[in-house]
DSSP file (Angstrom, degrees, kcal/mol; ACC not computed):
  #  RESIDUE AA STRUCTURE BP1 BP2  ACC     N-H-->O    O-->H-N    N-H-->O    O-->H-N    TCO  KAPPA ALPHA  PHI   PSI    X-CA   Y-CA   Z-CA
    1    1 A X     >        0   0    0      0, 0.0     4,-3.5     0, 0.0     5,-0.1   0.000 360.0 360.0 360.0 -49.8   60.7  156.1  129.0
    2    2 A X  H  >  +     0   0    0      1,-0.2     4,-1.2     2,-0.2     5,-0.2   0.790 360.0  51.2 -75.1 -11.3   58.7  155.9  132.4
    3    3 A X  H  > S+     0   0    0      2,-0.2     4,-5.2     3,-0.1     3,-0.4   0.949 110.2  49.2 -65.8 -29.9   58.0  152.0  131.8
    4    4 A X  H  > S+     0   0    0      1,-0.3     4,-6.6     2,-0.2     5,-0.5   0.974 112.5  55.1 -74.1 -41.9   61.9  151.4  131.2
    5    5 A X  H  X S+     0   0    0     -4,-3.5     4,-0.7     1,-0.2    -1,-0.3   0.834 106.8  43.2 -83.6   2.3   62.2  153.4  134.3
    6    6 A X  H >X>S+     0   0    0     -4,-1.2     4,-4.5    -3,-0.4     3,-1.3   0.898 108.6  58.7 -46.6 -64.9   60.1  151.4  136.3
    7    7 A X  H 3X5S+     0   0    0     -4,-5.2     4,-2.0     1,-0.3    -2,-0.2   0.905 109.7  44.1 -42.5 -48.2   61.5  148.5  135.0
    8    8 A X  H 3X5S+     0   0    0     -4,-6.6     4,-0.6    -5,-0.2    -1,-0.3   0.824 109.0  54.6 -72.0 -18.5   65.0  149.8  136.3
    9    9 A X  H XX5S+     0   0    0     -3,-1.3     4,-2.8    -4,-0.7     3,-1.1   0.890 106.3  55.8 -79.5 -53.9   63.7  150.9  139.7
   10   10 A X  H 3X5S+     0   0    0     -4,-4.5     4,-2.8     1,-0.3     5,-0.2   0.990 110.2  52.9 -63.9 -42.7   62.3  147.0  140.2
   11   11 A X  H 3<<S+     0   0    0     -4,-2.0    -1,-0.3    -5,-0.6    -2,-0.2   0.791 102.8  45.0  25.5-108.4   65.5  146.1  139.6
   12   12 A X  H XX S+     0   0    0     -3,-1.1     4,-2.4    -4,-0.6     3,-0.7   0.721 116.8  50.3 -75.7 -31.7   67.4  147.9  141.7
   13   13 A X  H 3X S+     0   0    0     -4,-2.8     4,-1.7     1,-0.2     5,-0.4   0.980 104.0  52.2 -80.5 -34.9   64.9  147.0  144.5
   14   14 A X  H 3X S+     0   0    0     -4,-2.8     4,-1.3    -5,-0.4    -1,-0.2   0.828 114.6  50.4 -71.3  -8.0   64.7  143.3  144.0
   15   15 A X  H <> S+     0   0    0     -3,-0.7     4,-1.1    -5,-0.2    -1,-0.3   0.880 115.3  41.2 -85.7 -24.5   68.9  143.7  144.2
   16   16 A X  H  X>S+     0   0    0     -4,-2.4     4,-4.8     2,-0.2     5,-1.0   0.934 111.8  52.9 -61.5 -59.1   68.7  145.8  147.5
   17   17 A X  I  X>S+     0   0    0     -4,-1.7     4,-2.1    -5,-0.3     5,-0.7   0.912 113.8  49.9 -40.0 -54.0   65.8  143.4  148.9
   18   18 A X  I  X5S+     0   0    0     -4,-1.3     4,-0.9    -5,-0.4    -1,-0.2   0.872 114.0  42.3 -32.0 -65.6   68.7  140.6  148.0
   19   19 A X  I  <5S+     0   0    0     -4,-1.1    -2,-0.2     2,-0.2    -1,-0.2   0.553 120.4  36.1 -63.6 -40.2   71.4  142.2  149.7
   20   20 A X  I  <5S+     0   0    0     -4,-4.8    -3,-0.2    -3,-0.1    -2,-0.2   0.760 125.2  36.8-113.6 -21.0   69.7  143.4  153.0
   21   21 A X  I  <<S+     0   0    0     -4,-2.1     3,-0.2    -5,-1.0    -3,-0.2   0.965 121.3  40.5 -77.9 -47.0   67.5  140.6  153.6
   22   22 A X  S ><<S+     0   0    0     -4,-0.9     3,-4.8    -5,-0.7    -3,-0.2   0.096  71.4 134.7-104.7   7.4   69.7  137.4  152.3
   23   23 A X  T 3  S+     0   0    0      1,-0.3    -1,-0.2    -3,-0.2    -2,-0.1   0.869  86.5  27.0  -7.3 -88.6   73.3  138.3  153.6
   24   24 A X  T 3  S+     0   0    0     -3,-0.2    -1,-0.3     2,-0.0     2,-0.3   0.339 118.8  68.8 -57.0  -0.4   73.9  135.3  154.8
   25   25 A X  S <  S-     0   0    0     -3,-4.8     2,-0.3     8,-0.0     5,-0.1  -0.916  70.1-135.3-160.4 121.0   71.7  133.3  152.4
   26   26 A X        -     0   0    0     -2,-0.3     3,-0.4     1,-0.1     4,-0.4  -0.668  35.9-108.4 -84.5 163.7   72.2  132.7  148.5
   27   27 A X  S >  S+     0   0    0     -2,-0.3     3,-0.9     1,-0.2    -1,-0.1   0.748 119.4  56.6  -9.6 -89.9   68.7  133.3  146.4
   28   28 A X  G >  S+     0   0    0      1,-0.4     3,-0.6     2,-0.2     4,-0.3   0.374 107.4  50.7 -41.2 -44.0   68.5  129.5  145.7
   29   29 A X  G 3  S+     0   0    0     -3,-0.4    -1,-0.4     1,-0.3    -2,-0.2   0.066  78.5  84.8-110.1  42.9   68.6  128.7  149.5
   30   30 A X  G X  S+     0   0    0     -3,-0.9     3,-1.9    -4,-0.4    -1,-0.3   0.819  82.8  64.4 -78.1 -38.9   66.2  130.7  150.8
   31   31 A X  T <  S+     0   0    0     -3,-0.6    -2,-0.2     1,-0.3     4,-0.1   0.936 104.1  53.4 -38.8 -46.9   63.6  127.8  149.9
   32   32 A X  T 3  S+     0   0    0     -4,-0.3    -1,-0.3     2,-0.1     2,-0.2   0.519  81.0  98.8 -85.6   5.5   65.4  125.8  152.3
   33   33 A X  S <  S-     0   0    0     -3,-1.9     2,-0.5    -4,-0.1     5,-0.1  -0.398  82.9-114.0 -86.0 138.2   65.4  128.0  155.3
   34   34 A X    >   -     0   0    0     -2,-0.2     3,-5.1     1,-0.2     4,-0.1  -0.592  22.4-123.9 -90.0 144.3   62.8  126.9  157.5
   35   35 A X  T 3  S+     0   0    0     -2,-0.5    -1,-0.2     1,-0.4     8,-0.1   0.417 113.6  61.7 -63.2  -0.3   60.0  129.7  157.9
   36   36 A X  T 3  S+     0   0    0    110,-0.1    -1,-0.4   111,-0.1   110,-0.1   0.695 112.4  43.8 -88.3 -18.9   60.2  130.0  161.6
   37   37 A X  S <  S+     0   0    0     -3,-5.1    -2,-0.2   109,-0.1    -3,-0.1   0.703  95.6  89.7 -82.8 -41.2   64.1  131.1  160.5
   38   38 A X  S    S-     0   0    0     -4,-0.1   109,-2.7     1,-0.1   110,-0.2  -0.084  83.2-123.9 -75.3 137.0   63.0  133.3  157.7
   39   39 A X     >  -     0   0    0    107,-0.2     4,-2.7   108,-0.2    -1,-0.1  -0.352  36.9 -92.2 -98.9-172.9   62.3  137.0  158.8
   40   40 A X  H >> S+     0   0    0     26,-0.3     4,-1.7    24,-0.2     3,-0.7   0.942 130.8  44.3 -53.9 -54.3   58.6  138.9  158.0
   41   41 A X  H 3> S+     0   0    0     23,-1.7     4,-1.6     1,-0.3    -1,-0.2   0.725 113.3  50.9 -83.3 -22.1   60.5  140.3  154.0
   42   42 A X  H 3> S+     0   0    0     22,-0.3     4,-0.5     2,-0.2    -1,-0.3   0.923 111.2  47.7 -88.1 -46.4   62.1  136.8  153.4
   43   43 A X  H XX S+     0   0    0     -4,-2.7     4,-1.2    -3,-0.7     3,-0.8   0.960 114.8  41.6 -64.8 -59.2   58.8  135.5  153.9
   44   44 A X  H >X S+     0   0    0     -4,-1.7     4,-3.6     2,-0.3     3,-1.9   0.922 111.6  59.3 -46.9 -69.3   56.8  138.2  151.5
   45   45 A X  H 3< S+     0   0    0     -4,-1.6    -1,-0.3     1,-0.3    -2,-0.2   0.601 109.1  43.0 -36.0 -32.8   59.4  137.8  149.0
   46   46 A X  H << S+     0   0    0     -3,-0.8    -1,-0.3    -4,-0.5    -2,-0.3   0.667 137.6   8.3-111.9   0.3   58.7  134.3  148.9
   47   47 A X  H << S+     0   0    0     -3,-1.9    -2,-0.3    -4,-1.2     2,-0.2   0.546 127.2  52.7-128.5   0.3   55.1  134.2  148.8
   48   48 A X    >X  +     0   0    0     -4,-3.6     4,-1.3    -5,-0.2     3,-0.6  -0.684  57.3 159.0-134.5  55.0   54.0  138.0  148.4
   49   49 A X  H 3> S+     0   0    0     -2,-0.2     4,-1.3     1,-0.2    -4,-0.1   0.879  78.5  41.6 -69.8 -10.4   56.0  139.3  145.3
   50   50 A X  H 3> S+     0   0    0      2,-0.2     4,-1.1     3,-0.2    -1,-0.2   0.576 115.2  47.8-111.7   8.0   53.8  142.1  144.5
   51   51 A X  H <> S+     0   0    0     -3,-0.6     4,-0.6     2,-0.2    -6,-0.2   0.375 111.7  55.0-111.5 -10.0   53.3  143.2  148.2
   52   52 A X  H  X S+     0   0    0     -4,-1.3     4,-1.7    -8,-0.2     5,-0.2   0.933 106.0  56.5 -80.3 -38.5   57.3  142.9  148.5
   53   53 A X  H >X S+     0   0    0     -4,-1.3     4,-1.2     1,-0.2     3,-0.5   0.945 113.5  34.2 -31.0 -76.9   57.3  145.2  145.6
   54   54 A X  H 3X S+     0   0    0     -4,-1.1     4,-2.5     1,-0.2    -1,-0.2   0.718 107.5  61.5 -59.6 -36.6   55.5  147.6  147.2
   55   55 A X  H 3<>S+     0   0    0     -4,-0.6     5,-2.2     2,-0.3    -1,-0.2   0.960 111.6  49.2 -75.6 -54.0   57.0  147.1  150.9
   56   56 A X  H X<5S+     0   0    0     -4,-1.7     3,-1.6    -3,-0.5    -1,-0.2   0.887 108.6  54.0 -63.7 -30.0   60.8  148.2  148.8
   57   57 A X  H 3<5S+     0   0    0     -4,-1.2     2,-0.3     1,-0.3    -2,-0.3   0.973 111.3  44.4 -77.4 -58.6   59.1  151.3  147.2
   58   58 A X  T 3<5S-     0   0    0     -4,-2.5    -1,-0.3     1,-0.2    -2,-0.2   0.286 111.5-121.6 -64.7  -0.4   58.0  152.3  150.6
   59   59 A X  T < 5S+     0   0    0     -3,-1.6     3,-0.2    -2,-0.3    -3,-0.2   0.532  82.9 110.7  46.1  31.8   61.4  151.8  152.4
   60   60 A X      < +     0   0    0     -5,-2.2     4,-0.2     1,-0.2    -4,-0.1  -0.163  41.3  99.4-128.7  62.1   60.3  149.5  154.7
   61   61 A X  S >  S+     0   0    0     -5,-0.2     3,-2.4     2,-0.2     4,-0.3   0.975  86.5  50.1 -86.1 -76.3   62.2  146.8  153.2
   62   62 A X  T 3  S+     0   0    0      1,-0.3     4,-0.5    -3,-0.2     3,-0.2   0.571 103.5  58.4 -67.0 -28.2   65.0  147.5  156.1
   63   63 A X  T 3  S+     0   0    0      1,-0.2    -1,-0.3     2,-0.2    -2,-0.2   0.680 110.7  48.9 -87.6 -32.6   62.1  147.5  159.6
   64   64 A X  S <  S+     0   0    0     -3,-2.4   -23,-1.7    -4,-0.2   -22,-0.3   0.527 100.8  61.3 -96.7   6.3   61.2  143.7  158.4
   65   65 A X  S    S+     0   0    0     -4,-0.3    -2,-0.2    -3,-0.2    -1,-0.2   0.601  94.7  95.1 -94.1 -23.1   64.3  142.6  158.1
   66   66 A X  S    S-     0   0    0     -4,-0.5   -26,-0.3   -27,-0.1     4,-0.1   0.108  83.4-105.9 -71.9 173.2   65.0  143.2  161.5
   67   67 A X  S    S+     0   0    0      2,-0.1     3,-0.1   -28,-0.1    -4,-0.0   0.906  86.8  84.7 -78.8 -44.9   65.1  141.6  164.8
   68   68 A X  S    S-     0   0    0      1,-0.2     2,-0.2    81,-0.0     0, 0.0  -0.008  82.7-105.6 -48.1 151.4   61.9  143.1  166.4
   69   69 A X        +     0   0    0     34,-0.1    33,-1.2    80,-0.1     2,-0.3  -0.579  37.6 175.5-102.4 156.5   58.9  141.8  165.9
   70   70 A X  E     -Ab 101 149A   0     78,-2.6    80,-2.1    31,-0.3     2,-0.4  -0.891  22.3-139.8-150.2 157.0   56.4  143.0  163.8
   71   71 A X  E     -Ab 100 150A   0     29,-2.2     2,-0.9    -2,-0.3    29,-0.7  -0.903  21.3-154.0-128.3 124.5   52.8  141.6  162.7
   72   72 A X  E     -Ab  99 151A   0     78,-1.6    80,-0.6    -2,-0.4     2,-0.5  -0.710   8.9-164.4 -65.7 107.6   51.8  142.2  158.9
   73   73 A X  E     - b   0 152A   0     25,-2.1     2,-0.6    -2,-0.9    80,-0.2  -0.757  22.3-161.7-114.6 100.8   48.6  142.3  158.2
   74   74 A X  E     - b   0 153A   0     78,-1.4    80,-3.0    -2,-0.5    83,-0.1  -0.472  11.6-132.4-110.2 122.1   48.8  141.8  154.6
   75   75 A X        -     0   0    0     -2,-0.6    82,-0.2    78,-0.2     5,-0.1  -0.311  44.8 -92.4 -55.3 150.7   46.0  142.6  151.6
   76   76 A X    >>  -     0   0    0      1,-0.1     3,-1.3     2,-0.0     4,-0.9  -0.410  33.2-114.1 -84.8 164.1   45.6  140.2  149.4
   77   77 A X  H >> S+     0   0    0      1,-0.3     4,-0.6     2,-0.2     3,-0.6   0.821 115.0  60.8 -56.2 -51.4   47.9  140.2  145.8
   78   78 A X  H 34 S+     0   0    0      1,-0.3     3,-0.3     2,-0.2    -1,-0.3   0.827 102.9  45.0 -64.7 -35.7   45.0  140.8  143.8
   79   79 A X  H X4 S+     0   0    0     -3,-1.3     3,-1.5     1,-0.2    -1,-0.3   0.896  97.9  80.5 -72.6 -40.3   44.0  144.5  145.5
   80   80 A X  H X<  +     0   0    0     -4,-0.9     3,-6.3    -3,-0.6     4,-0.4   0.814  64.8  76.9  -7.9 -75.4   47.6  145.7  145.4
   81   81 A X  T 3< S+     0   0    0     -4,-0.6    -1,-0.2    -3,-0.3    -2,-0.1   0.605  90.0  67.6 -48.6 -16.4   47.9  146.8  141.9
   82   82 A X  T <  S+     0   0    0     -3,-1.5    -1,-0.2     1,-0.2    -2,-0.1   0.640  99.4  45.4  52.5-112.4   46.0  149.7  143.2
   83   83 A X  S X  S+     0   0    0     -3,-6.3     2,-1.2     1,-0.2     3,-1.2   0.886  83.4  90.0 -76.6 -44.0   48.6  150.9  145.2
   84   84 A X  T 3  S+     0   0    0     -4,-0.4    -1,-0.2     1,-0.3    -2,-0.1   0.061  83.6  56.0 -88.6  10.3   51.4  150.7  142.9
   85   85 A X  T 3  S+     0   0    0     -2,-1.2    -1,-0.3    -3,-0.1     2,-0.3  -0.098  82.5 111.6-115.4  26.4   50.9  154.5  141.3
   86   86 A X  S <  S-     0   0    0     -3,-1.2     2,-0.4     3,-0.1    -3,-0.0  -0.617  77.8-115.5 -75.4 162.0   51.2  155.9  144.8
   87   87 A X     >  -     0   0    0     -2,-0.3     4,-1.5     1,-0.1     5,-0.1  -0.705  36.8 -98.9 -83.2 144.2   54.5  158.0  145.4
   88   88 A X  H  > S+     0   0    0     -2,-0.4     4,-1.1     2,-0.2    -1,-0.1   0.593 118.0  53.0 -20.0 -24.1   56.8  156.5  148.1
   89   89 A X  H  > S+     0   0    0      2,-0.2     4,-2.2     3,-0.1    -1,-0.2   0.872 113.0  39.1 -74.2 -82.3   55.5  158.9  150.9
   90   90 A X  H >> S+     0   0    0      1,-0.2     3,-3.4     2,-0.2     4,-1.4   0.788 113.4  58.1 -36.2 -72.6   52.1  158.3  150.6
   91   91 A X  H 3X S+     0   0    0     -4,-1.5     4,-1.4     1,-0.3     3,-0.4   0.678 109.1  47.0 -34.6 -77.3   52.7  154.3  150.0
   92   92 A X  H 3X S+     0   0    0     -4,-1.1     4,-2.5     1,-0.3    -1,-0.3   0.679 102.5  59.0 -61.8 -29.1   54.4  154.0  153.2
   93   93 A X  H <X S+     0   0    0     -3,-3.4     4,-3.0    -4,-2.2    -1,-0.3   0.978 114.2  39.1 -50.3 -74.2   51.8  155.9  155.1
   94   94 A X  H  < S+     0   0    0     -4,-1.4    -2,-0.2    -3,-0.4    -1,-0.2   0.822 117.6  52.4 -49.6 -22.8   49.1  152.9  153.7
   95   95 A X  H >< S+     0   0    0     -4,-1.4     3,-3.5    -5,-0.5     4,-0.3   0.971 110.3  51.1 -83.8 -55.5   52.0  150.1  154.4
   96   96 A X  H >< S+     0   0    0     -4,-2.5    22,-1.1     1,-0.3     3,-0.7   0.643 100.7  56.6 -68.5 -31.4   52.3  151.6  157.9
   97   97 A X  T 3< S+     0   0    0     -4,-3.0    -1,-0.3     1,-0.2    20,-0.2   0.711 106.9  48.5 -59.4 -19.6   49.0  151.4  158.7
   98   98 A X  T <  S+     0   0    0     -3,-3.5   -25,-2.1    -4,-0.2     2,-0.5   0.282  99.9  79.3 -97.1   6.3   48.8  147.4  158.0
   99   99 A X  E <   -A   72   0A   0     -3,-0.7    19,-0.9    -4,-0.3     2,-0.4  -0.849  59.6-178.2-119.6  99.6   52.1  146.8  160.2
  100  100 A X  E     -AC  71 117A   0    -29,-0.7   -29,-2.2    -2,-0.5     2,-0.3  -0.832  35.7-113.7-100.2 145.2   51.6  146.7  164.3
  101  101 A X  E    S+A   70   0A   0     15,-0.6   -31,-0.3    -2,-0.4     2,-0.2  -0.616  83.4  44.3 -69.8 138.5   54.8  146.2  166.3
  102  102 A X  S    S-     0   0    0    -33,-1.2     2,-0.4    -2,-0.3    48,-0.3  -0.337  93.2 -87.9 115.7 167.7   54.7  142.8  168.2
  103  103 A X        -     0   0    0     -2,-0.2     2,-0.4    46,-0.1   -32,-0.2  -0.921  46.7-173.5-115.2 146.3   53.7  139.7  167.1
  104  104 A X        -     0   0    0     -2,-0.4     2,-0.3   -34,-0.2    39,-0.2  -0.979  12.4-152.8-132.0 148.6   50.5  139.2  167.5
  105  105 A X    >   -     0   0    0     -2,-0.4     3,-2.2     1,-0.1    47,-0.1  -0.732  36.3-103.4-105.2 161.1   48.5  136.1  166.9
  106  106 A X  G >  S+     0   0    0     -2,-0.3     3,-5.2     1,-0.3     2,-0.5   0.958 123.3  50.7 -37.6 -78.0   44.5  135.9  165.9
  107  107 A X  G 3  S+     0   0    0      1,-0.4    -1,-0.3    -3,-0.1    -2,-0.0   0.450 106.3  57.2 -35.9 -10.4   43.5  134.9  169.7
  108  108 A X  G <  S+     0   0    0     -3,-2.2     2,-0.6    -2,-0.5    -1,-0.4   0.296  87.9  74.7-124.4   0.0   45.6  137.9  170.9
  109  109 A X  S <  S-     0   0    0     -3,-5.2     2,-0.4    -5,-0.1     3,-0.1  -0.976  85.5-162.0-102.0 132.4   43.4  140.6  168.7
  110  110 A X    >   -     0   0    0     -2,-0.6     3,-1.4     1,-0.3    15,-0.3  -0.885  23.7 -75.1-127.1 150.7   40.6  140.2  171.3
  111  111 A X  T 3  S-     0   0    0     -2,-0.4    -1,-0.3     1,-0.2    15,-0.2   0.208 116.5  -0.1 -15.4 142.9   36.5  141.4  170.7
  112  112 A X  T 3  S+     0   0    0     13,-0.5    -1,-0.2    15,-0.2    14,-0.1   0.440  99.3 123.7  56.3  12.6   36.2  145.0  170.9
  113  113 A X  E <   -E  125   0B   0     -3,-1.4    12,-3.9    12,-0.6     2,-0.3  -0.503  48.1-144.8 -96.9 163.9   40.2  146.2  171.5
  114  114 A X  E     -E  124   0B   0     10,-0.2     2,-0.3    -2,-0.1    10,-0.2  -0.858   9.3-151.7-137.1 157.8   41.7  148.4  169.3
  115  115 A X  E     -E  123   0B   0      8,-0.6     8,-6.7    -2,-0.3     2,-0.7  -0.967  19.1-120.7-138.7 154.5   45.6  148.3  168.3
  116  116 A X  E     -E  122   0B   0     -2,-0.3   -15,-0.6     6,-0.2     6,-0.2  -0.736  22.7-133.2-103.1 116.9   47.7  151.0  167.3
  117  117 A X  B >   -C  100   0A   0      4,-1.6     3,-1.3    -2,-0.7   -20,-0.2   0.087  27.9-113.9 -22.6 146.8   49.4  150.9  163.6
  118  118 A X  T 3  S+     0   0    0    -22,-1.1   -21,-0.2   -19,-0.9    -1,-0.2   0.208 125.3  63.1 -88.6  22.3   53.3  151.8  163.1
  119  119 A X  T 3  S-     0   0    0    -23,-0.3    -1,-0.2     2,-0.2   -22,-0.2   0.380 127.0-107.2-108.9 -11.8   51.3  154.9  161.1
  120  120 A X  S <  S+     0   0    0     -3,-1.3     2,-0.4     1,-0.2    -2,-0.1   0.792  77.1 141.3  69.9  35.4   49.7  155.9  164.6
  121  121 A X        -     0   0    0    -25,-0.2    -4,-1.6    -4,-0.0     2,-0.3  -0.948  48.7-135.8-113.5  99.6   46.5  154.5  163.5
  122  122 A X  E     -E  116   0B   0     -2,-0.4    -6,-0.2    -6,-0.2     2,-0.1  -0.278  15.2-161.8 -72.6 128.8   44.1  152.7  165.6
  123  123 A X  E     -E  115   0B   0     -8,-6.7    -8,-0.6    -2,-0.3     2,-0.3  -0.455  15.0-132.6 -80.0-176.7   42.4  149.5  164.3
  124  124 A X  E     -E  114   0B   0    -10,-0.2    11,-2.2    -2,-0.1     2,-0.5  -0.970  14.2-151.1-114.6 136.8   39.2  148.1  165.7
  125  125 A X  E     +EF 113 134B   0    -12,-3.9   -12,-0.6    -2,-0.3     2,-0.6  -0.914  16.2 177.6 -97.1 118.7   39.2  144.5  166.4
  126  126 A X  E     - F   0 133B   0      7,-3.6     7,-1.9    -2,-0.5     2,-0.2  -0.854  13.3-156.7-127.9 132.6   35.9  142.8  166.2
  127  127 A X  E     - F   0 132B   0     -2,-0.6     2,-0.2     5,-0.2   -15,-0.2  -0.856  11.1-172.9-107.6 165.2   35.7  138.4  166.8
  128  128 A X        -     0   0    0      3,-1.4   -17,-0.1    -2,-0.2     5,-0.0  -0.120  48.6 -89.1-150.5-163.2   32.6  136.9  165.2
  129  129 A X  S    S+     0   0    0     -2,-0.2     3,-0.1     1,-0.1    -2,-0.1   0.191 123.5  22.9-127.5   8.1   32.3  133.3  166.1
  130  130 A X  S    S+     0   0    0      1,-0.5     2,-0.3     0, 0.0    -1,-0.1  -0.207 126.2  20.7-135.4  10.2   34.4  132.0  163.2
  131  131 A X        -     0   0    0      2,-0.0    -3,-1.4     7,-0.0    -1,-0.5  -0.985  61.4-123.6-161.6 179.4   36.6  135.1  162.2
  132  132 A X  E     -F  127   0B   0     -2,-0.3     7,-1.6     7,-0.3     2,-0.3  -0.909  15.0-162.9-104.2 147.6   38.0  138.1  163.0
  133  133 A X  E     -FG 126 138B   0     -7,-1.9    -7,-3.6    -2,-0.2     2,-0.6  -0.993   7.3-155.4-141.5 137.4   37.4  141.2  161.2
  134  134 A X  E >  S-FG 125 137B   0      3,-1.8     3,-0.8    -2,-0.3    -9,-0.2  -0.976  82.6 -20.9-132.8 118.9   40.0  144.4  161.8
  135  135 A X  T 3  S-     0   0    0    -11,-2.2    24,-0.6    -2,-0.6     2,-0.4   0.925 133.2 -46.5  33.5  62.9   38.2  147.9  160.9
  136  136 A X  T 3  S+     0   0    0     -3,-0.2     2,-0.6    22,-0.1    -1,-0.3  -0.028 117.4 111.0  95.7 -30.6   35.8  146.0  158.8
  137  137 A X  E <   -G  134   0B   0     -3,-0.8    -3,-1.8    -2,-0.4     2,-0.2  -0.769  62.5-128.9 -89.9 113.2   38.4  143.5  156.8
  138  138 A X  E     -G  133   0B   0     -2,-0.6    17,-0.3    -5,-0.2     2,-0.2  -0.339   6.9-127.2 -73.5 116.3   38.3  139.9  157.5
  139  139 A X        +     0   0    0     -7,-1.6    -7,-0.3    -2,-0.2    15,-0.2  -0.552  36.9 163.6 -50.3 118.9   41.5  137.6  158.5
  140  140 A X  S    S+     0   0    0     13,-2.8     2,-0.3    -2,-0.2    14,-0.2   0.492  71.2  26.5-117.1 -12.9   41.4  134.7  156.2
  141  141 A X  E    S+D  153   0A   0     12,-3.7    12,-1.1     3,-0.0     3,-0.3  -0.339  85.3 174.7-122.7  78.5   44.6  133.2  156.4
  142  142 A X  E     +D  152   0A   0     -2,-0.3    10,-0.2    10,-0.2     3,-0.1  -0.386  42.4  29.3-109.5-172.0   46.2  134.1  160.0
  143  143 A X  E     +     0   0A   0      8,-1.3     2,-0.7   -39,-0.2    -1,-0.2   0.923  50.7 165.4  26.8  76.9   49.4  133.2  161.9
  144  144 A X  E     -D  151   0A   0      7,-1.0     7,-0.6    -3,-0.3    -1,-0.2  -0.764  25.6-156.9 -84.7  65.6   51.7  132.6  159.6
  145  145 A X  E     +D  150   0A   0     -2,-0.7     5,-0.2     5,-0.2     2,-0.2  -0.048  25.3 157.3 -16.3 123.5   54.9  132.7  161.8
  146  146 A X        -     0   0    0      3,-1.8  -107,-0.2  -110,-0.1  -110,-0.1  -0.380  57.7 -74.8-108.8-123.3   58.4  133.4  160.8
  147  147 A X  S    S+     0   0    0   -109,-2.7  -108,-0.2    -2,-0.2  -111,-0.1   0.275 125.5  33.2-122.6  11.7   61.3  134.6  163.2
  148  148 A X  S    S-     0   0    0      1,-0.5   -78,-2.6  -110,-0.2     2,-0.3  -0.040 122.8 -50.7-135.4  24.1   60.5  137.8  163.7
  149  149 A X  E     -b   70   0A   0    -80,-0.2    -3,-1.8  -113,-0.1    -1,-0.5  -0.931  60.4 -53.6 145.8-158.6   56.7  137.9  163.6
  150  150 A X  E     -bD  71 145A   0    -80,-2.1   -78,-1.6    -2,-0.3    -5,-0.2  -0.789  21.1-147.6-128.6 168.9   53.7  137.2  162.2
  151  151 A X  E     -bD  72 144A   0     -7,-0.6    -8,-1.3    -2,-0.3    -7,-1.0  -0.581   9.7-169.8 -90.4 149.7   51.7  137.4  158.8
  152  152 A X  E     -bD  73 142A   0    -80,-0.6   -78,-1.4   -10,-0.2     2,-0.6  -0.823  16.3-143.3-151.3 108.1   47.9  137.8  158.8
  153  153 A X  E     -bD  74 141A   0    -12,-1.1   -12,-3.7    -2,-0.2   -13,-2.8  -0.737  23.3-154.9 -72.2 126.5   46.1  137.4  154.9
  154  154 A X        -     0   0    0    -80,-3.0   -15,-0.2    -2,-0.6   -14,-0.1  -0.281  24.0-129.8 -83.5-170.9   43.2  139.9  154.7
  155  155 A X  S    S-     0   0    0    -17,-0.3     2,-0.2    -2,-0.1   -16,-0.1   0.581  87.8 -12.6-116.6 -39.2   40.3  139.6  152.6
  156  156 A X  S    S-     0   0    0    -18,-0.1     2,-1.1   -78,-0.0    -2,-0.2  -0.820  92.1 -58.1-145.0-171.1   40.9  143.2  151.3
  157  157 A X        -     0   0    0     -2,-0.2   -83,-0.1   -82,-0.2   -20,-0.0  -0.647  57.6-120.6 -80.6 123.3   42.9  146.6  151.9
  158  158 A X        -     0   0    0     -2,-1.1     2,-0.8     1,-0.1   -22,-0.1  -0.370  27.1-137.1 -58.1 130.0   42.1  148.2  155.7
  159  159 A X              0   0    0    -24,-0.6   -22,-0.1     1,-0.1    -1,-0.1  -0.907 360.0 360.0-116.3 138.3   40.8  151.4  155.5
  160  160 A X              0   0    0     -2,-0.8    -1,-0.1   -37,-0.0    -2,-0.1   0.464 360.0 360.0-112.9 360.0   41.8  153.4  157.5
């Protein structure tokens, strides 16, 4: 009974996720939108299915769809599964800690600054002479652009 209801809950989200992200947009041509067009959920959704997953259970499907800019700083697929027996509260508490408003690029997290989380959580930024490491977890794939902000792959989950 609780798988089938999982099963129906992924569902429903991947029809919401459809619906509030892709108005304008069928599935099919979402490929073709170019990623500078694409908002931060259109982008996860096409390269981050199981941290899109997670982003709907937490309800902050609706905050990446949007016009403000936002930077993701996103764990990598593998570390997820994880998360994915928290309850909705809690999950969005841990999503909200990886998300600062603005877009921020690598070059803009500077040596020894700290930035504050949409959880009200400061990170520490620390540059190393080939990486950047925020509260101890290393950027390996950053500024990844769309149209309303930016992506940063981490190395792990941010503790926080």
């Amino acid at each position: 009974m609780k798988l089938l209801c999982h099963k129906l809950y992924i569902s429903s989200a991947v029809i919401v996720l459809l619906l509030v992200c892709l108005q304008p947009l069928q599935a099919q041509e979402m490929a073709l939108v170019p990623k500078e067009r694409m908002t931060l959920m259109q982008y996860v959704m096409q390269e981050r299915p199981v941290l899109a997953d997670l982003i709907t259970k937490a309800g902050l499907t609706p905050l990446l769809c949007d016009e403000t800019a936002y930077t993701l700083l996103a764990p990598p697929e593998a570390d997820l599964g994880e998360l994915q027996q928290m309850e909705p509260a809690r999950l969005r508490a841990v999503l909200s800690g990886h998300i600062l408003k603005g877009a921020y690029l690598e070059k803009d997290l500077k040596d020894g600054s700290s930035v504050e989380t949409l959880a009200h959580t400061k990170l520490n930024v620390f540059r190393k002479k080939d990486h950047t490491l925020v509260n101890g977890t290393r950027i390996e794939r950053a500024n990844n652009q769309v149209g309303n902000g930016i992506l940063h792959g981490l190395s792990g989950i941010l503790t926080l």
